[in-house]
C-alpha positions as CSV (number, residue, x, y, z in Angstrom):
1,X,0.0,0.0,0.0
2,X,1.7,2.9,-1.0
3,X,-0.1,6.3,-0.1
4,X,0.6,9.8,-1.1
5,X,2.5,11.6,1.8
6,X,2.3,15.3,1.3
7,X,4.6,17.2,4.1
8,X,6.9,20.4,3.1
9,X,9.4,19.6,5.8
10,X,10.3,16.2,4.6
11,X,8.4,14.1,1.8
12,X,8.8,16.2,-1.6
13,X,5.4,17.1,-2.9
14,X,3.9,14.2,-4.6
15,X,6.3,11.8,-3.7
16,X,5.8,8.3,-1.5
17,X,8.1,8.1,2.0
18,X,9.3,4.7,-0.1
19,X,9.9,6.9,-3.0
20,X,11.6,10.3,-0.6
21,X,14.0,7.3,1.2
22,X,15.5,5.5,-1.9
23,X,16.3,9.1,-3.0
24,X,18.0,10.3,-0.2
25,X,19.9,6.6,0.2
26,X,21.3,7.8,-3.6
27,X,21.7,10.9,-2.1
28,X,24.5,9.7,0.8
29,X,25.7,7.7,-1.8
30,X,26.7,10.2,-4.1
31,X,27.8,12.4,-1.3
32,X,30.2,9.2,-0.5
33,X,31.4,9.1,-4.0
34,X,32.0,12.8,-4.8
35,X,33.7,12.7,-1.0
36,X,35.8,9.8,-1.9
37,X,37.4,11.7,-5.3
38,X,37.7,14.8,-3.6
39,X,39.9,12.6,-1.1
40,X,41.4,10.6,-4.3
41,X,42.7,13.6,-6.4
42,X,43.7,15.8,-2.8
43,X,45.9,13.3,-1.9
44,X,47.5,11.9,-5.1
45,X,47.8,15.7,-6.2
46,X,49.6,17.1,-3.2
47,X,51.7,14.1,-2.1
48,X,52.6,15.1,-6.0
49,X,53.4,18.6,-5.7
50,X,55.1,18.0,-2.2
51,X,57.6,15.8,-3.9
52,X,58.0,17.8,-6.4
53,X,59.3,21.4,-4.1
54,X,61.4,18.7,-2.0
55,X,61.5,19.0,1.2
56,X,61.4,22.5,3.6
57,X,64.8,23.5,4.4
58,X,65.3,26.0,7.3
59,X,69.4,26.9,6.3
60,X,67.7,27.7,3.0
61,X,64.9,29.6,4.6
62,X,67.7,31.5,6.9
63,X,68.8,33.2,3.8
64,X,65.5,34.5,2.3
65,X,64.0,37.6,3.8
66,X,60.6,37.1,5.3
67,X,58.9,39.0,2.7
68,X,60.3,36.7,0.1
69,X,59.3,33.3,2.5
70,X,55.6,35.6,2.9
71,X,55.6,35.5,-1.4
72,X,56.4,32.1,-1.6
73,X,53.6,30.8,0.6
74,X,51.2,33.4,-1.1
75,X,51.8,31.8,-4.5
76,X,51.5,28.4,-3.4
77,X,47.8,29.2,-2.2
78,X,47.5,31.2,-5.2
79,X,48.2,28.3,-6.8
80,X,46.1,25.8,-4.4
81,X,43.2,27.7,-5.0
82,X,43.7,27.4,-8.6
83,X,44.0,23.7,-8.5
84,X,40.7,23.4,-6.1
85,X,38.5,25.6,-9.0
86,X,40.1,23.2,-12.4
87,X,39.3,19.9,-9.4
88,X,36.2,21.3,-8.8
89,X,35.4,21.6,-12.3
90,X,36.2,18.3,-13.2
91,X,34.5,16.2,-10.5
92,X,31.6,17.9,-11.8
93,X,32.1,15.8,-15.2
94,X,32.7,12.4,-13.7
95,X,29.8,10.3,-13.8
96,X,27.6,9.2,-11.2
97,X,26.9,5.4,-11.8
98,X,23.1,6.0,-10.2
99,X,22.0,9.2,-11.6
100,X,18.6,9.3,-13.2
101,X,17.6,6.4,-10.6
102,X,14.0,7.1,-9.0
103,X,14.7,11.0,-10.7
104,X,17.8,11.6,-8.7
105,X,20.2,14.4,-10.5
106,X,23.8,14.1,-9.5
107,X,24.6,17.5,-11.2
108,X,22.3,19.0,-8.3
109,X,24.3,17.6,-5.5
110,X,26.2,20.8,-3.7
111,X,29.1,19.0,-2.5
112,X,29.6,19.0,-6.2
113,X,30.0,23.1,-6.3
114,X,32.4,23.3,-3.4
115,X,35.9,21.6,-3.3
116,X,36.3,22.3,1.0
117,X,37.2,18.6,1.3
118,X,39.6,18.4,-1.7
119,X,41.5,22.0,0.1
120,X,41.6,19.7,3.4
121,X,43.0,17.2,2.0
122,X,45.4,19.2,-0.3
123,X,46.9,21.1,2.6
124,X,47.0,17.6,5.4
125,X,49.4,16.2,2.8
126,X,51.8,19.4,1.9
127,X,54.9,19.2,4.3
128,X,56.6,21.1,2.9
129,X,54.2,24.0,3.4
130,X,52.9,23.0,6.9
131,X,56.7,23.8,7.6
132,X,57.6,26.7,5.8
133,X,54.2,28.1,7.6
134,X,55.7,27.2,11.0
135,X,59.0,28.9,10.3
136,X,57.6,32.0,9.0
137,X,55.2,32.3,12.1
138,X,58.2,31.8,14.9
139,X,60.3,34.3,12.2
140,X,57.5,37.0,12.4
């Protein structure tokens, strides 16, 4: 027996609880997924880019003025944040394996629109800028 539930606070209009549940289950699914790449690319991309610089070294960082340490850091957000908007922008395009299923759109998901996680993640894995971080703040 599956009766028509009409309630603005949780059953979207015209839609059965059975109907409301299986969409939200997709829902924290999809939320899993996108949460799983964000934690996927953050990872693999930093652990990357942290090889890459080498690691921090303070006798190095002694010879730099603080205003040059203060630029160096600046552009490596600068160049974080660029990283977290072309992410962003391709998660968008990686495909759901349930979307369309009982309606649900996974291009409506807003965990899709904000890269938060994938800037966590980024940052936990960069050593190399945790440290230079630290320096500068005990040099200040």
């Amino acid at each position: 027996m599956s009766s028509k539930l009409s309630s603005p606070y949780f059953i979207g209009k015209g839609k059965t609880l059975s109907d409301e549940l299986q969409t939200r289950g997709i829902k924290i699914i999809d939320i899993a997924y996108v949460a799983a790449i964000y934690l996927t690319l953050g990872a693999v991309l930093s652990i990357t880019i942290d090889r890459q610089l080498g690691k921090f070294d303070k006798e190095e960082a002694d010879k730099k003025s603080t205003a040059q340490l203060y630029g160096e850091v600046l552009l490596h957000f600068a160049s974080i944040g660029i990283l977290m908007y072309i992410v962003r922008n391709v998660v968008e395009w990686i495909p759901f394996p349930l979307n369309g299923v009982f309606g649900y759109d996974h291009m409506r998901l807003n965990e899709l629109k904000n890269a938060g996680l994938f800037g966590v993640i980024f940052f936990l894995f960069q050593t190399n800028l945790r440290e230079k971080l630290v320096y500068l703040s005990k040099r200040v």
